[in-house]
C-alpha positions in Angstrom: 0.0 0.0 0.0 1.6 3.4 -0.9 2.7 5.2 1.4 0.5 8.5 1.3 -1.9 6.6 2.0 -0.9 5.3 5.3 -0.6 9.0 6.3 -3.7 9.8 5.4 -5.4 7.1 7.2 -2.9 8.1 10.5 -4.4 11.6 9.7 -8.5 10.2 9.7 -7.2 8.0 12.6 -6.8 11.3 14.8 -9.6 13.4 13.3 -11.6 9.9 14.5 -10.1 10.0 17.7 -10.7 13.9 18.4 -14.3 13.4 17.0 -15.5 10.7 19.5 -13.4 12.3 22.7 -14.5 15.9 22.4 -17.9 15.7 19.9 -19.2 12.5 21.1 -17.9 12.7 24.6 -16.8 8.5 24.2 -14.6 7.8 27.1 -10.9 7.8 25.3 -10.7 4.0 26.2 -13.5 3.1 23.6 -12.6 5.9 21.2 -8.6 4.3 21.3 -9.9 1.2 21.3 -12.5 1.9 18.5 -9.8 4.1 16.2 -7.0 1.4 16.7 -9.5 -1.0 14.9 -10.0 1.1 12.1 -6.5 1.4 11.8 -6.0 -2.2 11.4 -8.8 -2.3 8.8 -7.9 0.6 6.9 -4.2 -0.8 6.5 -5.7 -4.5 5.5 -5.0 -6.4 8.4 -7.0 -9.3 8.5 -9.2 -9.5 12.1 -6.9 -12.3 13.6 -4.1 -9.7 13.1 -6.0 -7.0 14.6 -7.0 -9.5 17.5 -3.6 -10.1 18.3 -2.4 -6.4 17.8 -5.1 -5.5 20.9 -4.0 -8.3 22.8 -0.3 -7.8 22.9 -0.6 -3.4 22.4 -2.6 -4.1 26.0 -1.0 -6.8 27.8 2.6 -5.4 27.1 1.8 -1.9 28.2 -0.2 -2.7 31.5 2.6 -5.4 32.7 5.0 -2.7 33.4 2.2 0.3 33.7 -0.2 -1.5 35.8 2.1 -2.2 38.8 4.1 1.3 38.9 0.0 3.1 39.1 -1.1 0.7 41.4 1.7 1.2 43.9 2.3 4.9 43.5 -2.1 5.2 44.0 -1.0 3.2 47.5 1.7 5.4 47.9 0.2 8.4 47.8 -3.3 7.6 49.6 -0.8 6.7 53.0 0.6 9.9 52.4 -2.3 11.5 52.0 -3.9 9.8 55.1 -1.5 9.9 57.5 -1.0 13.9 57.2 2.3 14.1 55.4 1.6 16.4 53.1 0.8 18.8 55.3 3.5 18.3 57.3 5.5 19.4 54.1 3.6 22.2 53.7 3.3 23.6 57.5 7.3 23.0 57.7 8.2 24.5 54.9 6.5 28.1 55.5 8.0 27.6 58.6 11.7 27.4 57.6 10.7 30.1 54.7 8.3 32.8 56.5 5.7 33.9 56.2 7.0 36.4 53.4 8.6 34.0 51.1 5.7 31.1 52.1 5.0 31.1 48.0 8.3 29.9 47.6 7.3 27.4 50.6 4.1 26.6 48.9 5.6 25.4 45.3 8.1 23.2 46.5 5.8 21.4 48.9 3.4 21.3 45.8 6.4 19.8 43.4 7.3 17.4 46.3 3.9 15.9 47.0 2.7 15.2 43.8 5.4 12.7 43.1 3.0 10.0 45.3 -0.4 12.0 45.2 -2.5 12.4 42.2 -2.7 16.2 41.5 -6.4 16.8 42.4 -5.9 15.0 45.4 -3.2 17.3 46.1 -5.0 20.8 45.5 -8.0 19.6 48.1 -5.2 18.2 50.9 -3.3 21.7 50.8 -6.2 24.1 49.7 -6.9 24.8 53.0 -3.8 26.0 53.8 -3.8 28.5 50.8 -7.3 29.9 52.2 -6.2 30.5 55.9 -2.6 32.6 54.6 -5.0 34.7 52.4 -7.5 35.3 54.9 -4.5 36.2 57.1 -2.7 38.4 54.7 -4.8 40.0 52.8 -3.3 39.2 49.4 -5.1 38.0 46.9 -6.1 33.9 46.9 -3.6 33.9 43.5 -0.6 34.9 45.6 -0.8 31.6 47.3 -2.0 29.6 45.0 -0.7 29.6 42.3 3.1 28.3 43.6 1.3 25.8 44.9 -0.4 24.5 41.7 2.5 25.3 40.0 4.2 22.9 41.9 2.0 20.2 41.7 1.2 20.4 37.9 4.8 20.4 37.0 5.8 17.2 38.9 2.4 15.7 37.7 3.9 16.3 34.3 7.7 15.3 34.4 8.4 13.1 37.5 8.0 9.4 37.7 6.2 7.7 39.4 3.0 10.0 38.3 1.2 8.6 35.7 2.0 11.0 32.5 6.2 10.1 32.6 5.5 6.7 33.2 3.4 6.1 30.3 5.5 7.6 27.5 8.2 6.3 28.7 7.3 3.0 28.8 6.3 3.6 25.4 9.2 4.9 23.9 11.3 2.6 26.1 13.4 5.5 27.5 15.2 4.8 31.1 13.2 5.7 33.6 16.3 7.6 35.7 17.3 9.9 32.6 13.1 11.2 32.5 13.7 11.5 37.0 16.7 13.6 36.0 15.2 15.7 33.1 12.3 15.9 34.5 13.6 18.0 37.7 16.1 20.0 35.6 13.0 21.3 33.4 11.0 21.0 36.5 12.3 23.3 39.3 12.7 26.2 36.5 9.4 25.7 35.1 8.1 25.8 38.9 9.8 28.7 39.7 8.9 30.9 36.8 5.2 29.7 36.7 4.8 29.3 40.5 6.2 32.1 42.8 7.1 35.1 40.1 4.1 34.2 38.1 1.8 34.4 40.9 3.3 37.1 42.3 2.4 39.4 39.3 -1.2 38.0 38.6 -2.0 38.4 42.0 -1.5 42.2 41.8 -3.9 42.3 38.8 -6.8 40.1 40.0 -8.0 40.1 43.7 -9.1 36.8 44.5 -11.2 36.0 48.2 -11.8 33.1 49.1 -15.1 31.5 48.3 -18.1 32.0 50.0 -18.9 28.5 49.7 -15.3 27.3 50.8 -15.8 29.1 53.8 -14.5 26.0 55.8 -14.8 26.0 59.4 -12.2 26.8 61.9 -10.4 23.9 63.3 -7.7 23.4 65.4 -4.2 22.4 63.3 -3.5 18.3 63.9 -0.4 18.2 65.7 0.1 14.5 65.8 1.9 14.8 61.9 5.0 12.4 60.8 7.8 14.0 60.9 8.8 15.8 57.9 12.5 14.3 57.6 10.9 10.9 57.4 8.1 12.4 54.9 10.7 13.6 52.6 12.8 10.8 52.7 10.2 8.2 51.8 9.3 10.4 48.6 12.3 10.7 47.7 13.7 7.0 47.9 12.4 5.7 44.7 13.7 8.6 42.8 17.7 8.3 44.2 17.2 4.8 43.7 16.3 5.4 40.1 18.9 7.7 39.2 21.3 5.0 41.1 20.5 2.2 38.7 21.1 4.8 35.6 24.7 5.5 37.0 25.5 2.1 37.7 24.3 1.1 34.2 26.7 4.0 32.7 29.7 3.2 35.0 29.8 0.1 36.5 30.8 -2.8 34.7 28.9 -6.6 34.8 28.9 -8.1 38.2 27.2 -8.2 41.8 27.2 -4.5 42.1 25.6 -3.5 39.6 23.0 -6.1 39.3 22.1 -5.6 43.1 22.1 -1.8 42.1 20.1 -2.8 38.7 17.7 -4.5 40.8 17.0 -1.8 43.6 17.0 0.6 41.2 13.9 -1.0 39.2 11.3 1.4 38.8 9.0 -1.6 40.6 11.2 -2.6 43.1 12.0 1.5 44.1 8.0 2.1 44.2 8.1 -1.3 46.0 10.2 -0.6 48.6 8.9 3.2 49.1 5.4 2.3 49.5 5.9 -0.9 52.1 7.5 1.9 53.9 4.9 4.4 53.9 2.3 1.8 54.5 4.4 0.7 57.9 5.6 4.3 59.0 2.9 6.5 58.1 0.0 3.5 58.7 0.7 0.8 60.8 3.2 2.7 63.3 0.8 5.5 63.6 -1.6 3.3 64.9 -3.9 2.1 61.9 -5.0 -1.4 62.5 -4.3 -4.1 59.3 -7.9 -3.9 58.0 -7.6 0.0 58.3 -4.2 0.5 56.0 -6.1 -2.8 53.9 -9.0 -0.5 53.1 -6.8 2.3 52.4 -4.9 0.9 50.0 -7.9 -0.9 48.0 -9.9 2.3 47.8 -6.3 4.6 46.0 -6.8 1.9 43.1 -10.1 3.2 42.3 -8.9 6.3 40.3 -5.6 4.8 38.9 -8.3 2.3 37.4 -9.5 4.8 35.1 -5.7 5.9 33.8 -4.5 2.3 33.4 -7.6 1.0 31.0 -6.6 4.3 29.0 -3.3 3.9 29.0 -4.2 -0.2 28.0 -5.7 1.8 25.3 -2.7 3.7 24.1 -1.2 0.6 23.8 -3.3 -1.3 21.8 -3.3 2.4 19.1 0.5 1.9 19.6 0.5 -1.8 18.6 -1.5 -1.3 15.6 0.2 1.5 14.4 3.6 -1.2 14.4 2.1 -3.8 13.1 -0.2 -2.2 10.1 3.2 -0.5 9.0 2.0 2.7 9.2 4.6 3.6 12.0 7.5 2.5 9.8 6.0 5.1 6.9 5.6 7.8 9.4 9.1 7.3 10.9 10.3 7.1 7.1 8.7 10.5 6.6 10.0 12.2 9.7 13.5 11.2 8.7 13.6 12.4 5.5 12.2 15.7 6.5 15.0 16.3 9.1 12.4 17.2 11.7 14.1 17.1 14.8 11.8 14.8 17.2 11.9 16.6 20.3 9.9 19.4 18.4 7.4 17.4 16.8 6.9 15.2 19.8 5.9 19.0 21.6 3.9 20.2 18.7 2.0 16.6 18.6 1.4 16.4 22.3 0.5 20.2 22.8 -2.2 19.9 19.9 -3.6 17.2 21.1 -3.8 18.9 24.6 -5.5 21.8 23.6 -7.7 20.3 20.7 -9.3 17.7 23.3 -8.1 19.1 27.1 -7.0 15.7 29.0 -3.2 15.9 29.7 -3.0 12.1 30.0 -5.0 11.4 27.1 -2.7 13.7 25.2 0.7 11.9 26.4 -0.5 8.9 25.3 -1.6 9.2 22.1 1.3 11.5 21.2 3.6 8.8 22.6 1.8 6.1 21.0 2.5 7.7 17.6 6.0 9.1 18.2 7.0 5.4 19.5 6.6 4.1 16.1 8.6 6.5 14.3 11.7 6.6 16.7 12.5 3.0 15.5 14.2 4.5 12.4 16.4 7.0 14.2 17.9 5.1 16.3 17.7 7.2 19.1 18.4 5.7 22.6 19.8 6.6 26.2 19.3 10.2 27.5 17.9 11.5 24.6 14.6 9.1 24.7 14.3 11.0 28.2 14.2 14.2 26.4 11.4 13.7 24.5 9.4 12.4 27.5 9.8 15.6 28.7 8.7 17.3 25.3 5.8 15.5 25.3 4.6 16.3 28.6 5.3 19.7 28.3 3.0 19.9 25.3 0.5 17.9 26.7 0.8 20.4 29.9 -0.1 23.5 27.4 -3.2 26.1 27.8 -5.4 24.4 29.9 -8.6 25.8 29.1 -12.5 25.0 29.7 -12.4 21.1 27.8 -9.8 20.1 30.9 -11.3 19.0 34.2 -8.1 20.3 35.5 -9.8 24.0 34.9 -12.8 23.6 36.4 -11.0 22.3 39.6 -9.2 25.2 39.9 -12.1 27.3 38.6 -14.3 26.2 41.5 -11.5 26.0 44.8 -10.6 29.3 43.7 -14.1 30.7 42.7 -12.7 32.6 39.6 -15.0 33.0 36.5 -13.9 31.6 32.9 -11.7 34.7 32.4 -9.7 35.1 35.4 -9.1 31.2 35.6 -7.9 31.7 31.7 -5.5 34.7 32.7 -4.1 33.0 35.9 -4.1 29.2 36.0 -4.3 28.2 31.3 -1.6 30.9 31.6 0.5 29.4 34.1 0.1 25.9 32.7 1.3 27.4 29.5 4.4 29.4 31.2 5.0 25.5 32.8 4.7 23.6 28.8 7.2 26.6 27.3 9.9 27.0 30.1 9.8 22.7 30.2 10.4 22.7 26.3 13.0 25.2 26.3 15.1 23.3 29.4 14.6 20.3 26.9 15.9 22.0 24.1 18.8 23.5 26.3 19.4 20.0 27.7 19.5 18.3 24.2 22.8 20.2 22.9 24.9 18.8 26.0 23.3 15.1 25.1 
């Protein structure tokens, strides 16, 4: 089949995919699912082949996937539980002041969404944002915005959150290269975005806390983990991750390195963090077996959702391979001299504001860059590059498709406009600053 015509059906396959998601409003597993079939079709696969293309696209992707969700859903529900992420936060404005507490407020946010989903995050630390403003004076923005800052930037870039994971388990990069990257794109983007950002939108819209999240006084908990042991549990899996890279670049075949090696797994790093959150911040603080049993059932309720999409992405992925259109559209990429760190930012950030769900965006975008990075023979740090490209694209102009906006809209009770100029624009200063640290990064690699 010529070639052109594989493009153009990869060219219907999105406009499919785009229909169903944001016109249909078909949950993106059954529009995947539904466009990877007429994929297969449209290239001539036969329905075995397309059987067996589902079949291995999702088994392959949810046997690494699957496991690093689940336990980084348990991780962060203990964390989340047991107090530990305000512990962070309280500590932190501590140690900063009062005057610098924005600067406080995005690190805590870039530290806790490494275990805790991002939403989950916002409501855990909101109040804290409402009780400084109500203090100060300042607008709700000043606050904030650091804070989501933080959060949305290591929900983007930093294993083990979903949006990393997946790409990179698509495009096979090392998972210690994207942990490196990722913080070297991360703490700029943060910084820029957060704390100055939020200081100069504050002065242009005065934002009071809602009326309706008018929460009742109540006395601080004091009975919090402490927050060396907080900091060190989130941080484990990520040293133990970069670890394994540097052994892997240094050390040669032997016991060290394949003790280091196996540590230094993604798995066995979540592993070993989460059995120790579930025994410091559950059992030692008192929570009975069937307590920290219920606890960790109920986190795998929402990574459910992002692991039967991701299944999804897989199976698009899988058909792409085996129908050959991936081969023609790496073919094409190559000959055009495209460098893939930009298109993999101009794919994902399309697809992010075209349809408005981050994740869904990473994973498509990564299930059709994947494909064509078989003919470029690109491997090591750079693969961990264009993780980061993609989720900074995918992290672009959030705006009024993205459930992400209405969060925000409503815990900071902003209308369309001001949520547009404050949080889509800070989202957007997050994708642009993370792009250019990628670009920057790529001429030392």
């Amino acid at each position: 089949m010529p070639g052109i015509i594989f493009i153009m059906i990869a060219c219907v396959a999105i406009f499919l995919l785009l229909f169903f998601i944001i016109r249909t409003k078909l949950h993106a597993f059954l529009a995947l699912m539904l466009v990877s079939i007429f994929v297969g079709l449209g290239t001539g696969m036969s329905a075995d082949e397309i059987l067996q293309s589902i079949q291995s696209g999702m088994g392959a992707t949810l046997g690494f996937v699957a496991v690093i969700i689940g336990l980084g859903a348990m991780f962060g529900q203990m964390l989340e539980i047991s107090g530990g992420a305000e512990r962070l936060a309280r500590t932190l404005i501590r140690k900063f002041g009062e005057s610098k507490a924005q600067w406080a407020l995005g690190i805590t946010g870039f530290l806790v969404a490494i275990p805790v989903f991002f939403d989950v995050g916002l409501i855990i630390l909101i109040p804290i944002i409402y009780k400084l403003a109500k203090k100060t004076g300042r607008s709700l923005l000043f606050y904030g915005i650091p804070l989501l800052a933080g959060l949305a930037v290591t929900h983007s870039y930093i294993p083990p959150t979903p949006g990393p994971i997946i790409v990179a388990d698509f495009i096979h990069a090392d998972l210690g290269w994207v942990v490196l990257f990722g913080i070297l794109a991360g703490i700029p983007s943060m910084a820029i975005a957060g704390p100055l950002f939020g200081g100069f939108i504050a002065k242009r819209i005065q934002v009071e806390v809602p009326d309706y999240m008018n929460l009742a006084e109540t006395e601080e908990k004091e009975d919090l983990p402490h927050f060396a042991l907080i900091a060190v549990i989130i941080l484990i899996p990520l040293v133990l991750m970069l670890i394994r890279t540097l052994a892997m670049m240094f050390l040669s075949d032997g016991l060290p390195l394949s003790i280091l090696s196996f540590i230094g797994h993604p798995i066995i790093a979540l592993l070993i963090a989460t059995m120790l959150a579930i025994y410091f911040l559950g059992i030692r603080r008192g929570y009975g077996k069937q307590e920290v049993h219920f606890m960790v059932n109920k986190a795998l309720e929402p990574a459910g959702i992002i692991m039967v999409v991701t299944g999804a992405g897989g199976v698009f992925k899988q058909v792409l391979i085996d129908s050959g259109i991936g081969q023609v559209l790496g073919e094409k990429l190559a000959s055009t001299q495209l460098p893939p760190l930009i298109l993999a930012f101009v794919i994902a950030a399309s697809l992010r504001v075209a349809q408005g769900s981050s994740t869904v965006a990473m994973v498509t975008s990564a299930s059709l860059i994947a494909p064509m990075l078989t003919n470029l023979s690109i491997t090591g740090p750079m693969l961990g590059l264009i993780v980061i490209s993609i989720a900074s694209g995918a992290t672009i102009f959030s705006q009024i498709n993205d459930s992400g906006f209405w969060l925000v809209n409503r815990y900071f009770g902003m209308n369309v406009k001001d949520t547009i100029l404050s949080w889509s624009i800070m989202e957007t200063i997050i994708a642009l600053v993370g792009f250019a640290m990628t670009l920057l990064l790529s001429l030392f690699i």
